[in-house]
N, C-alpha and C positions, 0 to 999 in steps of 0.2 A: 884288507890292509889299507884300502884306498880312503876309507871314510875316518872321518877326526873322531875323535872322543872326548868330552869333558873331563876336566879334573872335578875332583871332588868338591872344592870349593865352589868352582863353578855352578856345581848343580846347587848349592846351599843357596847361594846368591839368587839363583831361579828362584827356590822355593819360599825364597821369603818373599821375594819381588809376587809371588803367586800370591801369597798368603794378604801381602798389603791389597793386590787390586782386588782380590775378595771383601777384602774388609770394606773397599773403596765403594764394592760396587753392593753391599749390602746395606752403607749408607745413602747414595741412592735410592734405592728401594724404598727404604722408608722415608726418605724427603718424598719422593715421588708419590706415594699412598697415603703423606699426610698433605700433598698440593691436590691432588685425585678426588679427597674426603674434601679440601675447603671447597672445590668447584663444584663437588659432589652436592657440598649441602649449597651452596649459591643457585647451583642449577635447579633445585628442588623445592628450595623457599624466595625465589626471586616471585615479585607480584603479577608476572605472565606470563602467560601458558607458550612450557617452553620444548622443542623436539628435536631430535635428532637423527635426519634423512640419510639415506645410505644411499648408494648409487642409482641403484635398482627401485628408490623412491620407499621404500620400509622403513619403517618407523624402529630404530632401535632403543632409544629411549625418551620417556614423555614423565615430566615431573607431574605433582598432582591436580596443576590447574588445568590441565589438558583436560579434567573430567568437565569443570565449568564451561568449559568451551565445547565439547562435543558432547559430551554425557557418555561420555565411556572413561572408564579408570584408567588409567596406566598401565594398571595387569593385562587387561585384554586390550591395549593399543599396540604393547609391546611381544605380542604374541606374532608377529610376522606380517602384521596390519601396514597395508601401503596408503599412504598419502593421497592417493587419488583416489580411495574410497571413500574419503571422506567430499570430494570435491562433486559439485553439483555439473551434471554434464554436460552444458553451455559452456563454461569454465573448463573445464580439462583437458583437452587440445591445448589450449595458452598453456595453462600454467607446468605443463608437459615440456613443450620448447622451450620453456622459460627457463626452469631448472638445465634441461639439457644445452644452452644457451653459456648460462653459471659456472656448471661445471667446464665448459670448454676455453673461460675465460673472458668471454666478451667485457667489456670493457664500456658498452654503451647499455647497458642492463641495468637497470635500475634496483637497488636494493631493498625496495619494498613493492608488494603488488597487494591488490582486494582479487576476493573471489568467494563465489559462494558455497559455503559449506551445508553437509547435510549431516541433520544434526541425529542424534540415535534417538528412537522413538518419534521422530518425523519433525519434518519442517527445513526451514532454511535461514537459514544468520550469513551476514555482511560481516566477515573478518576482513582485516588487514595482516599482512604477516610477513614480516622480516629475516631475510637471509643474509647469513653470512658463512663462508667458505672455511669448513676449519682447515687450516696450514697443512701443508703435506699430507694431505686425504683427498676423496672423492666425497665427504660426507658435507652436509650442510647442519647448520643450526638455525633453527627456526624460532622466530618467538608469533606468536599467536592473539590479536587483538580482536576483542566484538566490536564492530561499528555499526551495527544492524541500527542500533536507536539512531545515532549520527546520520546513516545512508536513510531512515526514515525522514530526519527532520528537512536533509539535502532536499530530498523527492518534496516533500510537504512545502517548502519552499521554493522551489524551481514551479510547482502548479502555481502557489500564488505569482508568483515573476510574473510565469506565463499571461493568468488570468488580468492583471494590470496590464500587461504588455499591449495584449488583446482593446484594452479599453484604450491605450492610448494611443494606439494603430486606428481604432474605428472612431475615436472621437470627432467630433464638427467642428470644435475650436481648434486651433491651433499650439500646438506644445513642443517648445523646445527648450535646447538648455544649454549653455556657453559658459565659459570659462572668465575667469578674470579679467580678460584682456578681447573680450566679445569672438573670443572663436566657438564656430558650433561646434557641439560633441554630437549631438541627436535633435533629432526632429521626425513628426510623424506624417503619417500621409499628407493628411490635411496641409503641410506647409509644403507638400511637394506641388500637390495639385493646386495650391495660388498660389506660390511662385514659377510654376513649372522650372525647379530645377529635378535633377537625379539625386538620391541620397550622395550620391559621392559627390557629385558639387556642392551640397550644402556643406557634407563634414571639410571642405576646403576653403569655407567664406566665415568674413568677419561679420557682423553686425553693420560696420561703418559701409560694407558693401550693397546692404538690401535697405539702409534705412535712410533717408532723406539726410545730406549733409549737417540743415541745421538741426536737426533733431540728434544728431549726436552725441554732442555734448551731456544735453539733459539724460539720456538713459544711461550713458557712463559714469555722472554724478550719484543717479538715484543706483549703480551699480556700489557705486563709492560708500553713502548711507547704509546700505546693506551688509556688507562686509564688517563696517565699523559697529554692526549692534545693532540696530534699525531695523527692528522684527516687526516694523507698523506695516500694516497688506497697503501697497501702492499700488494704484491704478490710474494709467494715464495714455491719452491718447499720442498716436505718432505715425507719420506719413514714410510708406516704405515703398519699394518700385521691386518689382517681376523681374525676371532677366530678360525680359523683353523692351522694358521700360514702363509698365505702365501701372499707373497710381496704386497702391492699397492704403487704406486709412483701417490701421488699428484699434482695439481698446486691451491695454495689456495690462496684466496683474503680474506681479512676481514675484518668488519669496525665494530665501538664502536655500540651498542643500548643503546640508552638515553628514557630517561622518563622523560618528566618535566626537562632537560638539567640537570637531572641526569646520569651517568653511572651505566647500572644495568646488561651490559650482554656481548657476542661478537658472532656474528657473519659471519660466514665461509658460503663462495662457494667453495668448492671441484673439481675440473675436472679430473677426471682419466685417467694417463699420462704412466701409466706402461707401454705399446707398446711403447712411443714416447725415453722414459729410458731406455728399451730395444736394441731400435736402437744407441740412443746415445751412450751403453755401447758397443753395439757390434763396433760404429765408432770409439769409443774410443781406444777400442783395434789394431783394425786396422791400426790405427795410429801408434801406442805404436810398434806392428811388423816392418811396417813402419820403423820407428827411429832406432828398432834395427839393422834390416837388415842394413838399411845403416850405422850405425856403424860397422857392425861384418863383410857383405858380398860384394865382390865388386858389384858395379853398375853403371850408367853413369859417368862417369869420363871426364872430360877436365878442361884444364888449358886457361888461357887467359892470354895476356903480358897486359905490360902496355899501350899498343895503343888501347886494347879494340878489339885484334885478338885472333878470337880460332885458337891456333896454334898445343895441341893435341887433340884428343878425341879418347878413348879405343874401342874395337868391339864393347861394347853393346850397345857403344853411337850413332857408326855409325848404328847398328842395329833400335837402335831406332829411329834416328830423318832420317832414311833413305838415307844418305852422304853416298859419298865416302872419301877412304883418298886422292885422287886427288881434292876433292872438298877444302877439309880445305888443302890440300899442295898450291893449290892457291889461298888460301885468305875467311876467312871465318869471319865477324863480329861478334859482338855481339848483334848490331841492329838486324839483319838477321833472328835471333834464336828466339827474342821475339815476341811479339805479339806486335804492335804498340802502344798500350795504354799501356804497361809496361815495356817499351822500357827504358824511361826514369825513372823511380824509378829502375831499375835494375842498369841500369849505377851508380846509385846514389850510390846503395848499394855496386857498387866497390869500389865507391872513399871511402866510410866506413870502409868498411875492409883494404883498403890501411892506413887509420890512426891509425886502431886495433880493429876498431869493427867489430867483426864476432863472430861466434860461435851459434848463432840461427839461425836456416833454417828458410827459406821466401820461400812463397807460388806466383809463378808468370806463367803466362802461355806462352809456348812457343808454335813457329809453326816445324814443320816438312818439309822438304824441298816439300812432296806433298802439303806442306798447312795446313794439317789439325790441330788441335789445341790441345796441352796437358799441363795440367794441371801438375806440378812439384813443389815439395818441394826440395830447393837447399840450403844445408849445403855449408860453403862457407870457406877460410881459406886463407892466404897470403900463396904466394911462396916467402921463404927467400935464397938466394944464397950469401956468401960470407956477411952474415949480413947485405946483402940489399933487398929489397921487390921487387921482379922483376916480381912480376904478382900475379896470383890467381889461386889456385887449386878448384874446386868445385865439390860436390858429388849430383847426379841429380835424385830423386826419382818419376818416375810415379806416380801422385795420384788423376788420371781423373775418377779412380771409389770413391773414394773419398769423391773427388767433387761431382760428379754425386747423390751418396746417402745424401751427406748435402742437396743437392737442394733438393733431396724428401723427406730430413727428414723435411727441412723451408716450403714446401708446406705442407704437410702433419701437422706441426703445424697449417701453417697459416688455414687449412680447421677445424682442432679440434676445433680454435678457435671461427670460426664460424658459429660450429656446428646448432646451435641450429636456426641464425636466415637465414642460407645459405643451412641448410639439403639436402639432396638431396631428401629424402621423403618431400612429403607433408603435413603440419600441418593447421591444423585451426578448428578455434571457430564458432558454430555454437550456438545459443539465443533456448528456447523451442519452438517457429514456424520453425527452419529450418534455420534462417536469418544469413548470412555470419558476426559475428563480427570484426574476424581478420583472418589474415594468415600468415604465411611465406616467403621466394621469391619462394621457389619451389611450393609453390600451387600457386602461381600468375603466375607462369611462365608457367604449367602444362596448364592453362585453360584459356590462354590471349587468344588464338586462336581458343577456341574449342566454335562455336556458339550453339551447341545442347543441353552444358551444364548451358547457361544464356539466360535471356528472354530478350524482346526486349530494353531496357535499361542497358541491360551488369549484373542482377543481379543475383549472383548464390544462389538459394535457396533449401537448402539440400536434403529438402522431393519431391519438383518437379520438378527439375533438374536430381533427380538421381531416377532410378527404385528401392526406400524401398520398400520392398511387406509388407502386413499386417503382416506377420510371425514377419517379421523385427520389426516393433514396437511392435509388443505384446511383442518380445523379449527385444526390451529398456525400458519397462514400468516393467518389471521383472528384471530389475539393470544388464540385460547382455550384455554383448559386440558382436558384430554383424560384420560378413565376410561377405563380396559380390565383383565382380567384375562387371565392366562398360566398356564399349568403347564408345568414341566419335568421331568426325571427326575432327583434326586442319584443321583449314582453314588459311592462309597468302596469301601472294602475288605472293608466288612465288609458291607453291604446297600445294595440299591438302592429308592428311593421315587420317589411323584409328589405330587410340591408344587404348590398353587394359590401366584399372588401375585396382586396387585390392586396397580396401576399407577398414577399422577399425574402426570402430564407437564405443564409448564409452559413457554412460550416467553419468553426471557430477549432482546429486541430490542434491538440496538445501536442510538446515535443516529441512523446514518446510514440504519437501515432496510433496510441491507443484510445486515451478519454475523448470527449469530445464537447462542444456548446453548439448552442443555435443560434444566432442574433436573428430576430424576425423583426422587421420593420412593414407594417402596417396601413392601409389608406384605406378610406370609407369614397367608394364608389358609384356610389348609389344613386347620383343625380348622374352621373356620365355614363352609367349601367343603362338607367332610364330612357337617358334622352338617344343615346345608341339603339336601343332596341325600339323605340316610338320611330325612327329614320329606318331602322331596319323592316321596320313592319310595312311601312309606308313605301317603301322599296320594294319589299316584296308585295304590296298587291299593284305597285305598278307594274312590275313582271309578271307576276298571273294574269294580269289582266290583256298585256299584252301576249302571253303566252294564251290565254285562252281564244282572244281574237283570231293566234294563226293556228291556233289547234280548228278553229273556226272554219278557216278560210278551207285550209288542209282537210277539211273533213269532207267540204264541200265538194273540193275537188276529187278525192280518194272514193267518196259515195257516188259520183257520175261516172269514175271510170272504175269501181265496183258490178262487179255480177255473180250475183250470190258471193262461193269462197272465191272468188277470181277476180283479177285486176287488171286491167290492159286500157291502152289510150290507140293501140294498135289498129289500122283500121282495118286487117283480114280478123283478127278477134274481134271487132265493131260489128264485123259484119255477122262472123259467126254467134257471138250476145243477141243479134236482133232477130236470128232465124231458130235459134233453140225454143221459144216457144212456142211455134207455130210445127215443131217436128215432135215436141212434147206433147203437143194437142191430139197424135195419131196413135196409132198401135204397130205402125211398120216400123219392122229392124231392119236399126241403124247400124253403120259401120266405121268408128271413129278412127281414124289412121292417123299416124306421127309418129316421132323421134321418138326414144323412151325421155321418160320425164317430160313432157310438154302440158302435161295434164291431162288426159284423154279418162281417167277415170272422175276428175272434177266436172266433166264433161258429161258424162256419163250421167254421176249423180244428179247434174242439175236440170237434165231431161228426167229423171225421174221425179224430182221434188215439184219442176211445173204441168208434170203430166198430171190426169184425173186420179192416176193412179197412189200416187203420193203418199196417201194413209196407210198403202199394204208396203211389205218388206222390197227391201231394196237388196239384192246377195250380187257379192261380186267372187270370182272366183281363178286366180289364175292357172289358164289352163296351159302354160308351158311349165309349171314347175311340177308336174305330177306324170308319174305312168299311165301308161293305156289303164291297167285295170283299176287303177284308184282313180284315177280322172274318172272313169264309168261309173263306179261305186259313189264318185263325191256329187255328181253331176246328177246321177238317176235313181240313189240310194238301192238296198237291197234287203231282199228276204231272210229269217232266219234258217241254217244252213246251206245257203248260196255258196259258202265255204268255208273253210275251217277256220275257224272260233266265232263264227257270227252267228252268235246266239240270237239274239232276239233282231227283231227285222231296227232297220234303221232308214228313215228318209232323208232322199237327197236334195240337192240344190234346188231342184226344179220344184218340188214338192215344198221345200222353205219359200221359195218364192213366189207361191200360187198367191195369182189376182194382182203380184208386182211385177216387180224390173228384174230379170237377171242381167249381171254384165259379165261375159266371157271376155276375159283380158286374155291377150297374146294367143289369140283364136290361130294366126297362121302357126303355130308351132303344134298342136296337134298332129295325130297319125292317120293316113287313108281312112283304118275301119274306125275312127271315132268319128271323122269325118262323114260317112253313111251313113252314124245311128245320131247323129247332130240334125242331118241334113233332113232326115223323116219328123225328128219333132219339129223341125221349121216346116214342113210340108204338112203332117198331118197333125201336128199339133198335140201327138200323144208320145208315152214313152213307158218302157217295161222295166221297172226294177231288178237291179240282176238276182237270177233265180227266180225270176215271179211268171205267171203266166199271163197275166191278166195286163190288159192295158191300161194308162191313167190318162184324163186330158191333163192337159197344160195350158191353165189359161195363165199363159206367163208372158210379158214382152222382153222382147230378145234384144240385147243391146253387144255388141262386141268391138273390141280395138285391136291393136297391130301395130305392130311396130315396122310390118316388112312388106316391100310389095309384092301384096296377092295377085296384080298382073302379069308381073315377071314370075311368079310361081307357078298359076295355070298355066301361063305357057310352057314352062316345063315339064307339067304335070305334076306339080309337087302338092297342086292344093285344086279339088275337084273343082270345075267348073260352077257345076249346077247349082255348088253349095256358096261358093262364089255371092250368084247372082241373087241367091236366096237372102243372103246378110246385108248385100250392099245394094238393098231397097233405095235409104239416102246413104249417103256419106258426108262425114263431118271431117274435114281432114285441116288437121292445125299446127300452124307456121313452127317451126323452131324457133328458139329464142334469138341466135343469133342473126334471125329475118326479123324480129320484132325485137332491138337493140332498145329501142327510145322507152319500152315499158323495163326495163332493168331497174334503173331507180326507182320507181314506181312499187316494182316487188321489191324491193329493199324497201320500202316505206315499211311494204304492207308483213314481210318477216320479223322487223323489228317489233311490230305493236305484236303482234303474235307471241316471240321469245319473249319481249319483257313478260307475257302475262305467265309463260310458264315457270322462267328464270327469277323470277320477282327483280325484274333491274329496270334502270330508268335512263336505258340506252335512247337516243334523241335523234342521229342520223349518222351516215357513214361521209368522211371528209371526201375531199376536192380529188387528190391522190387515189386514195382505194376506190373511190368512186370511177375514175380510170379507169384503172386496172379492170375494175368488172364489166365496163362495158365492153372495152374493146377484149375483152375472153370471148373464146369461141364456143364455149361452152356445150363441148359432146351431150353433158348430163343433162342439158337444159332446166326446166323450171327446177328439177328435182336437187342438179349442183348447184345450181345457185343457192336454193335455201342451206344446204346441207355446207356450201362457204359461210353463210350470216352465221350459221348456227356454231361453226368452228370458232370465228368470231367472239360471239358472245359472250364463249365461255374463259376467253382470256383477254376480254375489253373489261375494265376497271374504271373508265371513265363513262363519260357520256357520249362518244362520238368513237365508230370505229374508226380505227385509221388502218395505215398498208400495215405493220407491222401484225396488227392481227388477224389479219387473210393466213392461209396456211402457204407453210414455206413451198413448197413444190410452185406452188401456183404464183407466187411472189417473184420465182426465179424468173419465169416466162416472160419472152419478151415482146409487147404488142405488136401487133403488123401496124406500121406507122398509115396505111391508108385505112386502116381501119378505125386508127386515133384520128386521123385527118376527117372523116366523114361524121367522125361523133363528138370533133371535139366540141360544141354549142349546145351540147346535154352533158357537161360534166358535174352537174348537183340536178337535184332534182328542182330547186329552184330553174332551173337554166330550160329543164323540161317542160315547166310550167308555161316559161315566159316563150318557148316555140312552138307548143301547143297554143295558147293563147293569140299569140302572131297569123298562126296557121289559121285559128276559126274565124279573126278578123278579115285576113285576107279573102276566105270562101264566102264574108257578108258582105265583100266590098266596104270594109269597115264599120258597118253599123252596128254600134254598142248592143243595143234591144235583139236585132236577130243576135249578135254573136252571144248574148247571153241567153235567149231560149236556148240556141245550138248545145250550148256547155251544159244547160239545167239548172244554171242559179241564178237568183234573185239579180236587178239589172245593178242594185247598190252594192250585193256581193263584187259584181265584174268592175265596177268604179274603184271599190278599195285596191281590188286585187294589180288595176292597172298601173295604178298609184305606185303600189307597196313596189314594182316589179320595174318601175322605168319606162313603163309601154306606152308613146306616144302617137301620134298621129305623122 
């Protein structure tokens, strides 16, 4: 009951109210499908490829240009095809945010972007393409432009920009360009570097700023001519000043820049002339003394009548043109005096001054009665006698240096002039292969003849023509500029040469960091190559020569304290050198005792090599480093099955060294029973092979060393007596190194010449410092550490001289006993060792030169340099 209900008419009123907004909204419809169909067909036959982007970047619809622009139809763009398939994927990231940017309303998003499209069937094209937001959606409409040909010609344009940019940044003249009102816009190196401003100082100066006050005016004028239509090239000179203050003298050319056959700028080549205004100002002057002198001072003087006879001429005249006054008392023309080409304008200019022109000196050349030719400025004047003109006086000024400096100032122009395409260095363009673009005359003239630097078609290509090493281009790919010199051979007709050049390579980078050029600038070396290596030659045989004198001296020395492989200046090794031959002359065993490493087997050896024995085998054998039964076996060989696997018999030591030297090294280390069957061959002189029955002699001599004392062992009982007594017939027993300190350098001489011959190196001595160091080392290892230091040395010395750094570290850390530095500091080179030995055999002759130098063993003029070389006085 609660709800209302319509009357009847009520609902009629609905229904027709129904029936109108149908009608209403069925006219709609078709306005709306006939506005649908005109966009429809707008969007379809408009003349650019046009799209329809959806949120999600899908392409919902593409009229038919879209095929021209990608090569896909419509049918399959509109198949679910997104917009970023089509986009090149460098590009896609951007143009992703961009659209996402669009849709979110940004407001600083530009309505058009480029980007690269990939096109179907391959490739890439430079579109442009235009967004715009439809109204109440998420969708975009896009219209689609090639500009690929456009973005070619941009590119194709921006290299050449580039490549001029290039030429006016490396230019030698100077190039700038200013505005109406003399402000700079640009300027290139070249005006940085003579004026020494900063580009940003220049873009901030007038003209009225860098150019001499009074010279002002005239280039604002001739700016004025320009402007107004005065396309004639002017060229004029003008004095400008540095920001320093100091002079530059110009030659500037300029011509209008148009745009569109408007005037928007002006344009200057600069060439800097200061030296050429230098000279002209000094010529100037010169002149100007010139003029006075012959106003103020006298100088050639003579008169001529009216026949055109020199009838006087003063001393200086005869002095100069070399006459006598017999010569002009009998007849002296005025043809005579000139030069035949100015024979006749000079005549001319009498008859001139006979009517009253004179007063300006003329410039004509005369001869000398030798002939030779001078140049003369003749001031000129009537002779008046009695009010009539009865000849000519003339004042004759020498001005053949003059002259001479005009010709070198007009040459010296004319070469400024052309500088750039006449250089005398070499210029030219090389392409990113290497490929010769252009050149100069002097790089064509440099390499017209040189066939080693062109292939077989005459073509010079940078990188294979010339020896670049890798360095070189890793250095041009790092924007630096690259020195090298080259020689090649000119070949002609007539002779063949070898030419130095010296090189400058410079890397000329496009903007995009891709392409690239060379500029290579050029110079012919060849006398400075020359006269370099004729000084270098001459340098080096002054140092061989002095280097062979103290390889000389050094040899001298090295050869007296030489014996056999052994070096010593020591006097317990003096003493032991002068007794080794007379113990080599016997057949009694010896017993060498020492430290290890002292040398005891050099010892050894050199008792064998002076004994008779010398020709037969020399066997050394250490007998601590072996067992009783192989020490037995090595020493006295053995029978075949003495034991198991000794098949065939094998001889020993004893038996290798029959009629020579054995040396038993580290004798005290053996055991008791070797000890016994030892002691029987030194007693009877025979020995049994193990397994053999039979005895053999041994005619062997017995040499053995030690390192231990055999007296404190007999005593113990550790080392037989009898066998003892047996060995140490004589005894050689030799100091440790660090009792013989002063011969250290000495074996460092004698290691060095040793390594280098192994090492192949041209190591020359150990310094002042590591030389220290070794002496005062206490050196447990004696002779043996020490070499076994040079030798660690060696192999990480690079130079010529060891130093401390290449000792090895352990031994480096160590710190000398300072009285051990104290006692040897006056042997810290072997220079120093020299000059104390030296001292020392002076003092034992009571100074006399002759005994001191028998003493040493050299020549008395050897001991005279050497006193010299060393400071050693009396």
């Amino acid at each position: 009951m609660g709800e209302s209900t319509l009357s009847f008419e009520e609902l009629q009123h609905k229904v027709a109210e129904l029936k109108r907004s149908e009608k209403e909204l069925q006219q709609l419809r078709e306005e709306l499908k006939r506005s649908e169909e005109h966009y429809r067909t707008a969007f379809e036959y408009t003349g650019t490829a046009m799209m329809v982007i959806e949120q999600d970047m899908t392409i919902s619809m593409a009229n038919h240009k879209v095929d021209e622009v990608t090569g896909y139809p419509p049918s399959l763009v509109e198949q679910g095809v997104k917009l970023t398939e089509f986009i090149d994927r460098k590009d896609l990231e951007r143009i992703i945010d961009y659209h996402r940017r669009r849709r979110a309303g940004d407001s600083s998003v530009p309505g058009e972007y480029e980007f690269a499209l990939k096109k179907r069937g391959g490739g890439v094209r430079d579109i442009m393409i235009n967004v715009s937001m439809i109204p109440e959606t998420s969708k975009s409409l896009v219209s689609l432009v090639d500009i690929s040909r456009l973005k070619q010609m941009e590119r194709a344009l921006a290299e050449s920009e580039r490549k001029y940019r290039d030429l006016f940044e490396n230019a030698k003249d100077i190039i700038y360009i200013h505005d109406f009102d003399g402000n700079f816009i640009l300027a290139n190196k070249a005006a940085e570097l003579t004026y020494g401003y900063t580009p940003d100082e220049l873009s901030l100066l007038n003209i009225r700023q860098v150019m001499e006050p009074a010279h002002v005016d005239g280039a604002l004028k001739l700016v004025g001519k320009l402007v107004a239509g005065d396309e004639t090239p002017h060229i004029f000179e003008t004095l400008t000043r540095t920001k320093y203050g100091n002079p530059v003298w110009i030659e500037v050319t300029t011509r209008l820049i148009k745009e569109r056959d408007k005037p928007i700028a002006i344009q200057g080549i600069a060439r800097n002339i200061t030296d050429r205004k230098r000279t002209e100002e000094r010529l100037q002057e010169s002149e100007k003394r010139f003029r006075e002198t012959a106003e103020t001072l006298p100088g050639v003087i003579c008169e001529v009548d009216l026949n055109l006879n020199i009838f006087y001429v003063n001393q200086k005249g005869l002095d100069s043109f070399g006459y006598t006054q017999e010569d002009f008392e009998g007849g002296v023309r005025i043809s005579e005096v000139f030069h035949s080409e100015d024979a006749g304008r000079a005549t001319g200019d009498l008859g001139n001054i006979l009517k009253g022109d004179y007063g300006i000196p003329q410039e004509h050349r005369m001869v000398r009665k030798d002939g030779s030719i001078m140049h003369a400025l003749i001031n000129s004047s009537p002779i008046i006698r009695d009010g009539q003109v009865c000849g000519t006086r003339h004042c004759i000024i020498d001005i053949s240096d003059r002259k001479q400096a005009q010709e070198q100032l007009r040459q010296s122009e004319e070469r400024f002039r052309s500088m750039f395409s006449q250089s005398p260095a070499g210029i030219a363009l090389f392409d990113s292969r290497g490929m010769l673009l252009d050149k100069n005359n002097a790089f064509e003239e440099m390499f017209s003849f040189c066939e080693e630097l062109a292939d077989q078609d005459g073509i010079f290509e940078l990188f294979k023509s010339l020896t670049v090493t890798k360095d070189h281009l890793d250095a041009l790919k790092q924007d630096k500029d690259i020195h090298f010199e080259s020689q090649c051979t000119h070949q002609n007709s007539q002779k063949s040469a070898n030419r130095f050049y010296e090189w400058h390579v410079t890397m000329l980078k496009a903007e995009d960091g891709q392409s690239s050029e060379y500029l290579v600038q050029v110079q012919d070396i060849t006398e400075r190559k020359l006269t370099e290596e004729t000084k270098l030659r001459e340098a080096k045989d002054e140092a061989d020569k002095a280097i062979r004198l103290a390889d000389s001296l050094r040899k001298e020395l090295m050869q007296d304290a030489a014996f056999h492989n052994m070096v010593s200046r020591s006097s317990e090794m003096k003493k032991i050198f002068n007794i080794l031959p007379e113990i080599a002359a016997t057949d009694v065993t010896v017993l060498i005792s020492g430290e290890s490493g002292t040398g005891k087997e050099l010892i050894a050896r050199s008792l064998h090599e002076l004994s008779p024995r010398k020709d037969k085998p020399f066997v050394a054998i250490n007998c601590g480093a072996l067992p009783d039964t192989l020490l037995e076996s090595e020493l006295f060989g053995y029978k075949a099955g003495a034991f198991t696997d000794a098949k065939k018999d094998k001889p020993g030591k004893f038996a290798r060294a029959q009629s020579g030297t054995i040396f038993l090294d580290e004798i005290g280390d053996i055991s008791p029973s070797m000890q016994v069957k030892l002691l029987r061959v030194l007693q009877e002189r025979v020995y049994e092979p193990l397994g053999g029955t039979e005895s053999v002699d041994a005619d062997v001599r017995v040499l053995a060393a030690t390192n231990r004392n055999l007296e404190e062992m007999v005593r113990r009982e550790k080392f037989r007596e009898d066998l003892y007594y047996r060995i140490k017939v004589l005894n050689v027993k030799l100091p440790s190194l660090r009792e013989r300190r002063g011969d250290i350098p000495l074996l460092c001489e004698h290691f060095i010449s040793v390594f280098n011959s192994r090492y192949r190196k041209n190591i020359t001595s150990v310094d002042d410092d590591a030389l220290q160091l070794l002496v005062a080392h206490s050196f447990p290892g004696n002779i043996r550490e020490l070499e076994n230091v040079i030798e660690h040395a060696f192999i990480f010395c690079k130079s010529g001289t060891i130093e401390k750094h290449h000792l090895p570290q352990e031994f480096c850390n160590k710190q000398a006993d300072p009285e051990i530095l104290k006692d040897i500091s006056a042997i810290g080179s072997f220079k120093e060792l020299e000059k104390l030995y030296i001292q020392s055999v002076l003092a034992d002759t009571g100074h006399n030169k002759l005994k001191a130098a028998k003493k040493l063993g050299v020549h008395k003029a050897t001991l005279f340099r050497k006193l010299k070389q060393l400071g050693i006085t009396n």
